[in-house]
mmJSON file of the N, C-alpha and C atoms, coordinates in Angstrom:
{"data_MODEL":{"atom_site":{
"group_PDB":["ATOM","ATOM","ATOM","ATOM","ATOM","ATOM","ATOM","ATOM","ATOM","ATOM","ATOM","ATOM","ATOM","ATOM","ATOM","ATOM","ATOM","ATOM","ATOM","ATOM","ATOM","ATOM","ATOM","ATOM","ATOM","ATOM","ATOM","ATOM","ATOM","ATOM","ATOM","ATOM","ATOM","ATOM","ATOM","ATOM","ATOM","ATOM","ATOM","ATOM","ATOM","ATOM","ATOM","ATOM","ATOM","ATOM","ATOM","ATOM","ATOM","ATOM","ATOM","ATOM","ATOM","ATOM","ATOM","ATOM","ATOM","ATOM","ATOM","ATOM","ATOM","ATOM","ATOM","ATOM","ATOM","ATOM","ATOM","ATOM","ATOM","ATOM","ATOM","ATOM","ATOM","ATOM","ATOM","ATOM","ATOM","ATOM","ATOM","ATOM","ATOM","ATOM","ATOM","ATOM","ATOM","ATOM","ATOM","ATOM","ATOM","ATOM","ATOM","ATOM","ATOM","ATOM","ATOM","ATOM","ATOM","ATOM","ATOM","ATOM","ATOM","ATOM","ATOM","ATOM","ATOM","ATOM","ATOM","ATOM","ATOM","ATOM","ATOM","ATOM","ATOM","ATOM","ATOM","ATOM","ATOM","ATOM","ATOM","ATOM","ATOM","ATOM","ATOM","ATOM","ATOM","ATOM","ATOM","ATOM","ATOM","ATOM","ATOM","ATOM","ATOM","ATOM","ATOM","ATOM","ATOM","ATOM","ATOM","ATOM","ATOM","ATOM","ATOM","ATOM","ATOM","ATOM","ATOM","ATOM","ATOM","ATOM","ATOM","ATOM","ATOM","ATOM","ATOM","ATOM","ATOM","ATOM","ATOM","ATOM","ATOM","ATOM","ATOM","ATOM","ATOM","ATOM","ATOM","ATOM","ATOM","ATOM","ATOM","ATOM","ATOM","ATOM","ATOM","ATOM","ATOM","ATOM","ATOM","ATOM","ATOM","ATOM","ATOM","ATOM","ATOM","ATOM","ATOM","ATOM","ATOM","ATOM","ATOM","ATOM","ATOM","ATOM","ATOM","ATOM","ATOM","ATOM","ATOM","ATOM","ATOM","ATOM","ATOM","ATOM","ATOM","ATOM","ATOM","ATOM","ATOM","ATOM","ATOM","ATOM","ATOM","ATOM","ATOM","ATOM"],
"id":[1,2,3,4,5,6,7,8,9,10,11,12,13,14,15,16,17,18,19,20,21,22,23,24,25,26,27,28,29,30,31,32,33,34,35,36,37,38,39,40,41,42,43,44,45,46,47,48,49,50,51,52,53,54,55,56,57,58,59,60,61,62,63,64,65,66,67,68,69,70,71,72,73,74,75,76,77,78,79,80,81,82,83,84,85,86,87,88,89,90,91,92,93,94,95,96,97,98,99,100,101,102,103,104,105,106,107,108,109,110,111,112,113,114,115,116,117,118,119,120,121,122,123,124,125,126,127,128,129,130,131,132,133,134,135,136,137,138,139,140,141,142,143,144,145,146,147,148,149,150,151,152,153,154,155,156,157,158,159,160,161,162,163,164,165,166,167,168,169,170,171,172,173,174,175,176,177,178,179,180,181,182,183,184,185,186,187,188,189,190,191,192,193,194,195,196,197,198,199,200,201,202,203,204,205,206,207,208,209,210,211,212,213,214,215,216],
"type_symbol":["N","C","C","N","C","C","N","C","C","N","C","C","N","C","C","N","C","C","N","C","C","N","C","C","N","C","C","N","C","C","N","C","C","N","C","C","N","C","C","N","C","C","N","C","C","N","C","C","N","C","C","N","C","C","N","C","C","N","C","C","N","C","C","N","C","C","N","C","C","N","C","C","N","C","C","N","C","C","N","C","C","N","C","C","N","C","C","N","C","C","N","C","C","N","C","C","N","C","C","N","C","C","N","C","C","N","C","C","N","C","C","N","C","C","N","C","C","N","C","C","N","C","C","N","C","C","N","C","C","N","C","C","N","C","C","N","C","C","N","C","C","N","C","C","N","C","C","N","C","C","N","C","C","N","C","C","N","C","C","N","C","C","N","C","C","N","C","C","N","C","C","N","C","C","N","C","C","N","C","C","N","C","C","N","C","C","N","C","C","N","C","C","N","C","C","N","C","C","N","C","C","N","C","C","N","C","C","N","C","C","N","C","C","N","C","C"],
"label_atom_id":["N","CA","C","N","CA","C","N","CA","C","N","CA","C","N","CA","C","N","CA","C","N","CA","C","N","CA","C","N","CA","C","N","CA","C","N","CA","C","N","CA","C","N","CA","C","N","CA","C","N","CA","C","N","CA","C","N","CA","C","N","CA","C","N","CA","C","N","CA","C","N","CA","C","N","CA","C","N","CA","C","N","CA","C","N","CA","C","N","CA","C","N","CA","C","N","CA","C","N","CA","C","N","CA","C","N","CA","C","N","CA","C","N","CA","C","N","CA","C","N","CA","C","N","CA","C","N","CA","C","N","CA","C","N","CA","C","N","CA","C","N","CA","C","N","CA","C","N","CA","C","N","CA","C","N","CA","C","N","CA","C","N","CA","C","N","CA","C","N","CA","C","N","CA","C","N","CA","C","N","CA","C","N","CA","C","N","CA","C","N","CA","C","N","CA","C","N","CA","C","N","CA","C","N","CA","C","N","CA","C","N","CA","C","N","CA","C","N","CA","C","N","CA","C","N","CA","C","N","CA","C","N","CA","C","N","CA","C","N","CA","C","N","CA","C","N","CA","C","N","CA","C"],
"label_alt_id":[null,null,null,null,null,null,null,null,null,null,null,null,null,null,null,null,null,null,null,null,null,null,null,null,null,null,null,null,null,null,null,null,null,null,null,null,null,null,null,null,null,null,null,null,null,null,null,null,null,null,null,null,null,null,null,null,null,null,null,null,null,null,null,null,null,null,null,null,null,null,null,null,null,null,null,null,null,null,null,null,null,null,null,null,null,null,null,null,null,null,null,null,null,null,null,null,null,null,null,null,null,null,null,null,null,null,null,null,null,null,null,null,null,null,null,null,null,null,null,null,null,null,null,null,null,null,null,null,null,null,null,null,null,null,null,null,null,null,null,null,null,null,null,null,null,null,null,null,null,null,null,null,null,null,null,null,null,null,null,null,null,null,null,null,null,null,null,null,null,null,null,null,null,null,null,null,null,null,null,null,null,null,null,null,null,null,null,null,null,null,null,null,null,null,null,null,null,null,null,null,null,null,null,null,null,null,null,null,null,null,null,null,null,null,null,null],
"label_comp_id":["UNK","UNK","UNK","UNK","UNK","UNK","UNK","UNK","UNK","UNK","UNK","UNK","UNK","UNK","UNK","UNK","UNK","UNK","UNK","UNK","UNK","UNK","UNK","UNK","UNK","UNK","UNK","UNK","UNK","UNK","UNK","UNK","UNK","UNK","UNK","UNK","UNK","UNK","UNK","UNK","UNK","UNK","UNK","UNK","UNK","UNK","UNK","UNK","UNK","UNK","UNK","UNK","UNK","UNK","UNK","UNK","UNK","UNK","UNK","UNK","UNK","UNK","UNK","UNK","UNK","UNK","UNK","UNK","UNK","UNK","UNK","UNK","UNK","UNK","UNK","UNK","UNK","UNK","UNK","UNK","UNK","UNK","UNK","UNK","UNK","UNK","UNK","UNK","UNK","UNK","UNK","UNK","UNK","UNK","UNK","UNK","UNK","UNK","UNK","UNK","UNK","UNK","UNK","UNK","UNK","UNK","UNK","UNK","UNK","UNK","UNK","UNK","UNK","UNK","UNK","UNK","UNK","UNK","UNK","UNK","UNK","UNK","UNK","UNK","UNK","UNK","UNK","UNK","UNK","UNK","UNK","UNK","UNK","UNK","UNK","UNK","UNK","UNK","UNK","UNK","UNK","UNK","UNK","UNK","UNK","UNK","UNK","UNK","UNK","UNK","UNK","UNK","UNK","UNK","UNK","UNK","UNK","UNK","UNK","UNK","UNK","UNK","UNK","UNK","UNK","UNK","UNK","UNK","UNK","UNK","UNK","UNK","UNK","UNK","UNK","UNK","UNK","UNK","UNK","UNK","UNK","UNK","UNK","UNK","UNK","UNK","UNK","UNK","UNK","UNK","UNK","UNK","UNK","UNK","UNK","UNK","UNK","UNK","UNK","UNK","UNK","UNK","UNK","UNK","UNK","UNK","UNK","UNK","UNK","UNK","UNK","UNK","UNK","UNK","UNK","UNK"],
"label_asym_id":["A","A","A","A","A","A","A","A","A","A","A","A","A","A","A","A","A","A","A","A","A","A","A","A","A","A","A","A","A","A","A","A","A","A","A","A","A","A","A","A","A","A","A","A","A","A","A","A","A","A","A","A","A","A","A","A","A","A","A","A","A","A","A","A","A","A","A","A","A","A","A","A","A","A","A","A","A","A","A","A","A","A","A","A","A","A","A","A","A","A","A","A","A","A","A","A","A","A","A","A","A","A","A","A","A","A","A","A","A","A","A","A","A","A","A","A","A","A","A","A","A","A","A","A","A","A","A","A","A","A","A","A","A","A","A","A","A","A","A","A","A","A","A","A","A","A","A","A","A","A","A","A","A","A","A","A","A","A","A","A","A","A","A","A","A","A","A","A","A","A","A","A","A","A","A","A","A","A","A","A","A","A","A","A","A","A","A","A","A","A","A","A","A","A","A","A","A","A","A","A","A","A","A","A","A","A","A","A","A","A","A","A","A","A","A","A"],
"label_entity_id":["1","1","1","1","1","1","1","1","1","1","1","1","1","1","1","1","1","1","1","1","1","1","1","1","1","1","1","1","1","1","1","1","1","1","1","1","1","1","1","1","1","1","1","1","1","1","1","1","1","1","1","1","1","1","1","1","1","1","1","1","1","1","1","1","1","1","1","1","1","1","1","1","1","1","1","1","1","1","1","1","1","1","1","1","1","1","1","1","1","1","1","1","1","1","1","1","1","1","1","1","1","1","1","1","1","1","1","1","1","1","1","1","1","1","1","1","1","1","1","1","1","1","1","1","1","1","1","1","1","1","1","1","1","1","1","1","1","1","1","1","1","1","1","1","1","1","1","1","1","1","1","1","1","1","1","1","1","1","1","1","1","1","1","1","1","1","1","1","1","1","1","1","1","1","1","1","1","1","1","1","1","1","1","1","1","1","1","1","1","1","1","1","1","1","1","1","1","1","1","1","1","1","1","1","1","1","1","1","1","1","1","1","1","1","1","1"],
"label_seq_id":[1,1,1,2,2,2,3,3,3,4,4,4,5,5,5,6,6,6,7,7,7,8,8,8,9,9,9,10,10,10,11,11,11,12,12,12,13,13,13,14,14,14,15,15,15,16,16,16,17,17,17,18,18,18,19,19,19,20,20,20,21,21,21,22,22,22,23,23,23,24,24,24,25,25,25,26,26,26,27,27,27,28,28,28,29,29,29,30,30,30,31,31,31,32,32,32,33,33,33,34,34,34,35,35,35,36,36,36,37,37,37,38,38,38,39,39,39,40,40,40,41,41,41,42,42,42,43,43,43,44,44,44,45,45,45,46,46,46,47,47,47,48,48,48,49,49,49,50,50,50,51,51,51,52,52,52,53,53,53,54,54,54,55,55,55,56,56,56,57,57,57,58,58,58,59,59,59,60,60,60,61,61,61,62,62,62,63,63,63,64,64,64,65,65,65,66,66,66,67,67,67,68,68,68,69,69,69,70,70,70,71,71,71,72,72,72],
"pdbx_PDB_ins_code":[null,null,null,null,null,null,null,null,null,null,null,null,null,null,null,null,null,null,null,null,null,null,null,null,null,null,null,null,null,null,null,null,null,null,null,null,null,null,null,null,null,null,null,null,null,null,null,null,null,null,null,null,null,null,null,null,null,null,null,null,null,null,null,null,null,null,null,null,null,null,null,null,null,null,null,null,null,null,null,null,null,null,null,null,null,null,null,null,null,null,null,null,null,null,null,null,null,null,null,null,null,null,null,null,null,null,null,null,null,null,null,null,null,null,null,null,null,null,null,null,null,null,null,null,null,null,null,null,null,null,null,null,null,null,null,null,null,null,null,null,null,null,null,null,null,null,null,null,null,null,null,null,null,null,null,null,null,null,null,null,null,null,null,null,null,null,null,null,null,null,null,null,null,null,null,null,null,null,null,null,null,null,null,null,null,null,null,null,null,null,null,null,null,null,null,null,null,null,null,null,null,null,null,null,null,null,null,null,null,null,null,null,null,null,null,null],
"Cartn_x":[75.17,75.237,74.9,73.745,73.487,74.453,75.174,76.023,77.333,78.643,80.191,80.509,82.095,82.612,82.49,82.602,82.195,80.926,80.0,78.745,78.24,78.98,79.104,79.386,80.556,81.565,80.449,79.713,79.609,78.004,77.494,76.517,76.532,77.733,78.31,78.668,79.442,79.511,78.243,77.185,76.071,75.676,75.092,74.589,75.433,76.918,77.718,77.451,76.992,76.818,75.308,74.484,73.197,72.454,71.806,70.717,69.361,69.396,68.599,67.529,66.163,64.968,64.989,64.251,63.901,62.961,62.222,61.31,61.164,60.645,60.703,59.219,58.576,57.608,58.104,58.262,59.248,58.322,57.097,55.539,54.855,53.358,52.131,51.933,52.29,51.844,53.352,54.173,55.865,56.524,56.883,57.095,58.493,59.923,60.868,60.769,60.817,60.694,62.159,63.185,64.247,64.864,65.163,66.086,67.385,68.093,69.394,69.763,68.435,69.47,68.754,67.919,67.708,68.792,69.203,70.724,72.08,72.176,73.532,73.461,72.173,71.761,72.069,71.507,71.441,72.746,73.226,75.164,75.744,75.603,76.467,75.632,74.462,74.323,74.827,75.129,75.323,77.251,77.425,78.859,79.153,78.815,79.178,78.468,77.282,76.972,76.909,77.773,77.614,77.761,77.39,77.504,76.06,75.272,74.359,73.044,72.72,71.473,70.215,70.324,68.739,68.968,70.304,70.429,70.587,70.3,70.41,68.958,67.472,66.79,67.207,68.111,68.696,69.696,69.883,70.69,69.987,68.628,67.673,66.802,66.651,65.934,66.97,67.743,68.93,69.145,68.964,68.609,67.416,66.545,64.998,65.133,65.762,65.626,66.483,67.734,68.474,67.665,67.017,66.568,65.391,64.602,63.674,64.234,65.311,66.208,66.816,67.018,68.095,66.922,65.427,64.566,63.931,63.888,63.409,64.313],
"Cartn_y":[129.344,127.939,127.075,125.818,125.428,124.129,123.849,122.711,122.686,122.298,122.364,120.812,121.082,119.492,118.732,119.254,118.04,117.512,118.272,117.82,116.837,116.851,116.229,114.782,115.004,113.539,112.989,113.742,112.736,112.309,112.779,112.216,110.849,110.866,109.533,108.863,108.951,108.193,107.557,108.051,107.178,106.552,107.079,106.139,104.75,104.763,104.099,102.496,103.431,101.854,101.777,103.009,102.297,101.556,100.661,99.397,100.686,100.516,101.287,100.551,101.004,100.269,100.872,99.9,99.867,101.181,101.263,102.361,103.051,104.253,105.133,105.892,106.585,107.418,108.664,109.713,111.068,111.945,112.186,112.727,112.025,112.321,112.22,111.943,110.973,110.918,111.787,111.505,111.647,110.344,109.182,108.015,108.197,107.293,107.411,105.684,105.495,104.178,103.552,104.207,103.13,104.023,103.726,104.757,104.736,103.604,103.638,104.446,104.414,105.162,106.699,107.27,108.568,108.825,108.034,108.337,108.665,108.238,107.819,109.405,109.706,110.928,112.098,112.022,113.233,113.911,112.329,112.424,113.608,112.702,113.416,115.042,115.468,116.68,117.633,117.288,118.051,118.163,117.192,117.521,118.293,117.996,119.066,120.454,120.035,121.94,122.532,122.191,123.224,124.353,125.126,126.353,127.022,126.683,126.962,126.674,127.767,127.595,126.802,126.58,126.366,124.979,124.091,122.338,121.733,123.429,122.812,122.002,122.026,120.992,119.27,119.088,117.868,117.319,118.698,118.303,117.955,118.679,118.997,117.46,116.733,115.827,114.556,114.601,113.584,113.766,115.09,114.834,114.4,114.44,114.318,112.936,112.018,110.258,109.94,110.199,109.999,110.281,111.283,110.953,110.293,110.283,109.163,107.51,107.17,106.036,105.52,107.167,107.103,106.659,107.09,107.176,105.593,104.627,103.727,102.374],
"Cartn_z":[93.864,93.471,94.681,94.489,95.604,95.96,95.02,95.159,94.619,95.381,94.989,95.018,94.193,94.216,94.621,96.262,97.611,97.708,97.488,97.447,96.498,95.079,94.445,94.337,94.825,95.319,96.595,97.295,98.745,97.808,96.753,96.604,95.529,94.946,94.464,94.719,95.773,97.156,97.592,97.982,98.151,97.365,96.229,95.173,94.719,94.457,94.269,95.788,96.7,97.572,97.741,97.564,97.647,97.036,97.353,96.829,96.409,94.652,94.083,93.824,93.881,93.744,92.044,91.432,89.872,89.82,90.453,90.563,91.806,92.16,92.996,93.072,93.566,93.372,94.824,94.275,94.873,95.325,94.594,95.068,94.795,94.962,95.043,93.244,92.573,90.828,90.164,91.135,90.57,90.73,89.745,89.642,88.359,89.542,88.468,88.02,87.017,87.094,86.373,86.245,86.214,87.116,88.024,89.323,88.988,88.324,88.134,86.591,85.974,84.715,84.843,86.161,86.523,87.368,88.44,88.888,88.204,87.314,86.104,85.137,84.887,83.767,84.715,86.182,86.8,87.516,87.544,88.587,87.314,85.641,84.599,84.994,84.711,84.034,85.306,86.685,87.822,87.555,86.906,86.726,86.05,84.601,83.917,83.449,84.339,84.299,85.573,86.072,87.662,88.093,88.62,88.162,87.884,86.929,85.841,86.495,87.069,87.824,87.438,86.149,85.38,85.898,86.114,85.881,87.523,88.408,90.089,90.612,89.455,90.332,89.848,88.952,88.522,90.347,90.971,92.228,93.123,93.224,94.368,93.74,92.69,92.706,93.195,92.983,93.729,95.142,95.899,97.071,97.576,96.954,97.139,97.156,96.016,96.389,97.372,97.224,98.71,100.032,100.041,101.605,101.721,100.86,100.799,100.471,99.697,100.644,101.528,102.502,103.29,105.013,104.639,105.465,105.233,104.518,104.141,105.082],
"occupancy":[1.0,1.0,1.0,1.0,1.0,1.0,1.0,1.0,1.0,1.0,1.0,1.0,1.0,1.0,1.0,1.0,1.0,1.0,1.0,1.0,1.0,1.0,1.0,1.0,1.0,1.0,1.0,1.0,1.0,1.0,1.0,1.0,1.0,1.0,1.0,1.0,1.0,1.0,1.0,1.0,1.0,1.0,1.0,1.0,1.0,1.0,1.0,1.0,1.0,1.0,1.0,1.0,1.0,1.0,1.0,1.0,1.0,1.0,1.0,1.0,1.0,1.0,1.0,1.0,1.0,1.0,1.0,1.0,1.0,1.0,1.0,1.0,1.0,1.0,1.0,1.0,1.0,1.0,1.0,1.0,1.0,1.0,1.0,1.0,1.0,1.0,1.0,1.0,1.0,1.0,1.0,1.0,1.0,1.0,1.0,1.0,1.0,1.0,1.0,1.0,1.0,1.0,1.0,1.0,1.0,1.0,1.0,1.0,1.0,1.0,1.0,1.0,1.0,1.0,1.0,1.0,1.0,1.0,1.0,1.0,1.0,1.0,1.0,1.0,1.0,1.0,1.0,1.0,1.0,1.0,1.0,1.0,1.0,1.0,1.0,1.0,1.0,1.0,1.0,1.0,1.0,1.0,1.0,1.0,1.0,1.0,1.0,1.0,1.0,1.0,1.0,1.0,1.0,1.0,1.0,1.0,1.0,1.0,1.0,1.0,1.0,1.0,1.0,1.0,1.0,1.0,1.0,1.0,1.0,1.0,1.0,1.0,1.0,1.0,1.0,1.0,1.0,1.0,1.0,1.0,1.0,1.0,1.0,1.0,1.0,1.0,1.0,1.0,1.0,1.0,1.0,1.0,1.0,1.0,1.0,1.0,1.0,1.0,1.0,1.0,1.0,1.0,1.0,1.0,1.0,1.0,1.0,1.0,1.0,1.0,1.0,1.0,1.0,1.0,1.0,1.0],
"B_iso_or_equiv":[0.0,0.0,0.0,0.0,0.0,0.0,0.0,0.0,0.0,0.0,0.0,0.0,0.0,0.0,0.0,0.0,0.0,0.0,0.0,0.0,0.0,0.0,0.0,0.0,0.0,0.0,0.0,0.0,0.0,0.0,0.0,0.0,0.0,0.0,0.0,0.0,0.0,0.0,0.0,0.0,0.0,0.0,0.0,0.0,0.0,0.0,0.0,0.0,0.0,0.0,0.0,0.0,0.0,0.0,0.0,0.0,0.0,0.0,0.0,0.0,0.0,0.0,0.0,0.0,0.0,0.0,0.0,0.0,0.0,0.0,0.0,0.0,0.0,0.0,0.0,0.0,0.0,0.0,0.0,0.0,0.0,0.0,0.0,0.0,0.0,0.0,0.0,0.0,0.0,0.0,0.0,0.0,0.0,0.0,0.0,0.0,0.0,0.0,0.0,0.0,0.0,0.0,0.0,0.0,0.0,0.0,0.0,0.0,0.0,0.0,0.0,0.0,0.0,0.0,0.0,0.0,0.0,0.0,0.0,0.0,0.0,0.0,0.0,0.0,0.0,0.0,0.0,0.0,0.0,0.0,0.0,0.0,0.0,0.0,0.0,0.0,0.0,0.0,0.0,0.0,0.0,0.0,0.0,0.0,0.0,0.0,0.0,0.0,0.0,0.0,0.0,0.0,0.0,0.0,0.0,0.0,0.0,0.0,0.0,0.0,0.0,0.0,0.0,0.0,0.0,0.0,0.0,0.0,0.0,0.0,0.0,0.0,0.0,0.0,0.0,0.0,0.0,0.0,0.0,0.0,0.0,0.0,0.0,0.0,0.0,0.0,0.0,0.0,0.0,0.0,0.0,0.0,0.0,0.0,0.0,0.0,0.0,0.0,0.0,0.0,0.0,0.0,0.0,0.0,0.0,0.0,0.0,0.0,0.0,0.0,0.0,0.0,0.0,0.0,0.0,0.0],
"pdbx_formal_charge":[null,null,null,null,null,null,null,null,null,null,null,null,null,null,null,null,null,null,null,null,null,null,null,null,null,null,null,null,null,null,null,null,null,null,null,null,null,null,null,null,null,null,null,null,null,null,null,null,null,null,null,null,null,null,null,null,null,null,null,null,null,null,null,null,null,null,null,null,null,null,null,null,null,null,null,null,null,null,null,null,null,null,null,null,null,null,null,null,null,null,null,null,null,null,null,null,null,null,null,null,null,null,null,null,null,null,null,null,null,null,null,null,null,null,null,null,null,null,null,null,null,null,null,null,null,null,null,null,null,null,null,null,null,null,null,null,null,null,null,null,null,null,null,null,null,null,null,null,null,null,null,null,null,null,null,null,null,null,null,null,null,null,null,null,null,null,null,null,null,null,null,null,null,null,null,null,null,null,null,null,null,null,null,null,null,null,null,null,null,null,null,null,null,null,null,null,null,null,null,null,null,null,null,null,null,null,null,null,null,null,null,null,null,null,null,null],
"auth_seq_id":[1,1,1,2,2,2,3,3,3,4,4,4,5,5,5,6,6,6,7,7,7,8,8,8,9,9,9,10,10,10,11,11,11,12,12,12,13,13,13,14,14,14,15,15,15,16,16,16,17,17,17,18,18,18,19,19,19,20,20,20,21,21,21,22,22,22,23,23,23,24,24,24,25,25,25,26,26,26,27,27,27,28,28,28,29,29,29,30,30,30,31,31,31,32,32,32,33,33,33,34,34,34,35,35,35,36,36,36,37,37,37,38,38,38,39,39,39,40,40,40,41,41,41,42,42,42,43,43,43,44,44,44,45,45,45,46,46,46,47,47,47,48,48,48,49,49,49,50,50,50,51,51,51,52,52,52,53,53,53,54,54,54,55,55,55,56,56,56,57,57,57,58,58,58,59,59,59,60,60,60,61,61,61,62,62,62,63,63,63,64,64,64,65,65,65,66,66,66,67,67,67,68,68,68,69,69,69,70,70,70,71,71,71,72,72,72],
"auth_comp_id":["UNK","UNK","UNK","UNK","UNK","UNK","UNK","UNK","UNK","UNK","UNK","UNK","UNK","UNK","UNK","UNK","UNK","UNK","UNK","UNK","UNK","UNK","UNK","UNK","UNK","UNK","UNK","UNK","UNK","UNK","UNK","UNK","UNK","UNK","UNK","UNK","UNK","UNK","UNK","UNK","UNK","UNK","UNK","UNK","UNK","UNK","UNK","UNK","UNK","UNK","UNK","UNK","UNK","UNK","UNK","UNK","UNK","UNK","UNK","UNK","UNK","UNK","UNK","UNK","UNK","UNK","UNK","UNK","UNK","UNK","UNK","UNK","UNK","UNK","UNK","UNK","UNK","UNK","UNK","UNK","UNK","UNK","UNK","UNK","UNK","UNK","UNK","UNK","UNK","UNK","UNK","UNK","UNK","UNK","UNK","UNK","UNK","UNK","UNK","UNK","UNK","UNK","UNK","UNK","UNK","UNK","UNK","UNK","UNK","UNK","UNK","UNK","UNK","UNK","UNK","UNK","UNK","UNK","UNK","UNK","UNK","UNK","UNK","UNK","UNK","UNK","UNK","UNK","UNK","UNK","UNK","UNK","UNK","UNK","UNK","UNK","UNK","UNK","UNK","UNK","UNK","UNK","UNK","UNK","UNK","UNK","UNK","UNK","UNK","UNK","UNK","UNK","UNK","UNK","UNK","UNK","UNK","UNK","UNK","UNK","UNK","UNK","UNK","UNK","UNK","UNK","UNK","UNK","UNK","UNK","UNK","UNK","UNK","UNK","UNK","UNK","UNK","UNK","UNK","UNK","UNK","UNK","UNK","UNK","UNK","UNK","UNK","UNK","UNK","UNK","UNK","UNK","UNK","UNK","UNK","UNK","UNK","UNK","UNK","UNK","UNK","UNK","UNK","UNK","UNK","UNK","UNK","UNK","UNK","UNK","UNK","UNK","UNK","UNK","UNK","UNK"],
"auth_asym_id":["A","A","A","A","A","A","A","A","A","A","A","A","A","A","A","A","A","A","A","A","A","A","A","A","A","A","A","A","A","A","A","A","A","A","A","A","A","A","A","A","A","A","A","A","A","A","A","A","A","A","A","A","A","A","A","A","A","A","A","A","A","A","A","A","A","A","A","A","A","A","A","A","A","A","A","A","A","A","A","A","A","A","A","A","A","A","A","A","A","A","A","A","A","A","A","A","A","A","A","A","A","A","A","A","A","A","A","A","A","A","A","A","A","A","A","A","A","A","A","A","A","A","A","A","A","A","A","A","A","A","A","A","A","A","A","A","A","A","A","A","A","A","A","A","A","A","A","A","A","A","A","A","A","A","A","A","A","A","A","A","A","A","A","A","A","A","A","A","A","A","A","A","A","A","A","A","A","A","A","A","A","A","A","A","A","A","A","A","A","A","A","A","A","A","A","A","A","A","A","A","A","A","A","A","A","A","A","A","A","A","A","A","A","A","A","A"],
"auth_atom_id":["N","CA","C","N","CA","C","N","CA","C","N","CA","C","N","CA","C","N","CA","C","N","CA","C","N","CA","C","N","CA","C","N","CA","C","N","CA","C","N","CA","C","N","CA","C","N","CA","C","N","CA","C","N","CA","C","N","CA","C","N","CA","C","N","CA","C","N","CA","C","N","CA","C","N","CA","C","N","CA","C","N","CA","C","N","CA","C","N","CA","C","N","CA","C","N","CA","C","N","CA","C","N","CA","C","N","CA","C","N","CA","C","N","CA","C","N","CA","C","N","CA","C","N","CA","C","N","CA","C","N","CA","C","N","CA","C","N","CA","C","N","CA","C","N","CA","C","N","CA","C","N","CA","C","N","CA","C","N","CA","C","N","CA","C","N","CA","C","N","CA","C","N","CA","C","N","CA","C","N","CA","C","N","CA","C","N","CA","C","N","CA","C","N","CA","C","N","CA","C","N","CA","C","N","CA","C","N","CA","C","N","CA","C","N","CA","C","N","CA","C","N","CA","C","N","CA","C","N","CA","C","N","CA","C","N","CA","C","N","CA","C","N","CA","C","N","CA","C","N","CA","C"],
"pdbx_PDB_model_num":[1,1,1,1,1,1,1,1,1,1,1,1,1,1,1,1,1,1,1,1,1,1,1,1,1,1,1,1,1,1,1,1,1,1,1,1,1,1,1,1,1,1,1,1,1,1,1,1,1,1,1,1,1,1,1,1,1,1,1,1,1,1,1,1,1,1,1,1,1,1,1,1,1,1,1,1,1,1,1,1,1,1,1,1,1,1,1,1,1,1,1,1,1,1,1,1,1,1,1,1,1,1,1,1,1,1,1,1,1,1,1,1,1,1,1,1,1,1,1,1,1,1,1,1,1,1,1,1,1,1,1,1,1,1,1,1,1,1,1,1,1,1,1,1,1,1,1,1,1,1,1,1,1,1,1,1,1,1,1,1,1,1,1,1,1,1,1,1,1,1,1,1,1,1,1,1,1,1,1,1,1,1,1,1,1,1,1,1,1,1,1,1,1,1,1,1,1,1,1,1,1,1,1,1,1,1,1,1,1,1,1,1,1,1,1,1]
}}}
C-alpha cells in the first residue's frame, strides 16, 4: 500500500489551506478543469478504499497537483 492514515490526513491538511486554481493542466494535454471538485472526489475515494491497489493512482494524482502547487 502506497499510502496510510497519516498520509492521508497531511494531504487534507494541504488542500484544506491551499488556494486551488479552477483549472490545472498536470501533463502535456492532461487538463483538470474544476480542481476543487477533482480534489473533493479524490480526498473521498482514497478514504474509503485504501488499501485497494487499483484506487492508489487517485493518491499519486493528488500528489502530482500538490507539488505542482507547492512549486508554483
Amino acid at each position: 500500500m502506497k499510502y496510510a492514515d497519516k498520509d492521508i490526513q497531511e494531504m487534507e491538511e494541504f488542500y484544506r489551506t491551499a488556494q486551488l486554481p479552477e483549472k490545472i493542466e498536470i501533463m502535456k494535454g492532461m487538463v483538470i478543469t474544476n480542481v476543487p471538485a477533482f480534489v473533493d472526489s479524490h480526498l473521498t475515494i482514497i478514504k474509503l478504499r485504501k488499501g485497494v491497489g487499483i484506487f492508489e493512482p487517485f493518491y499519486d494524482r493528488l500528489v502530482l497537483v500538490k507539488e505542482i502547487l507547492s512549486a508554483q
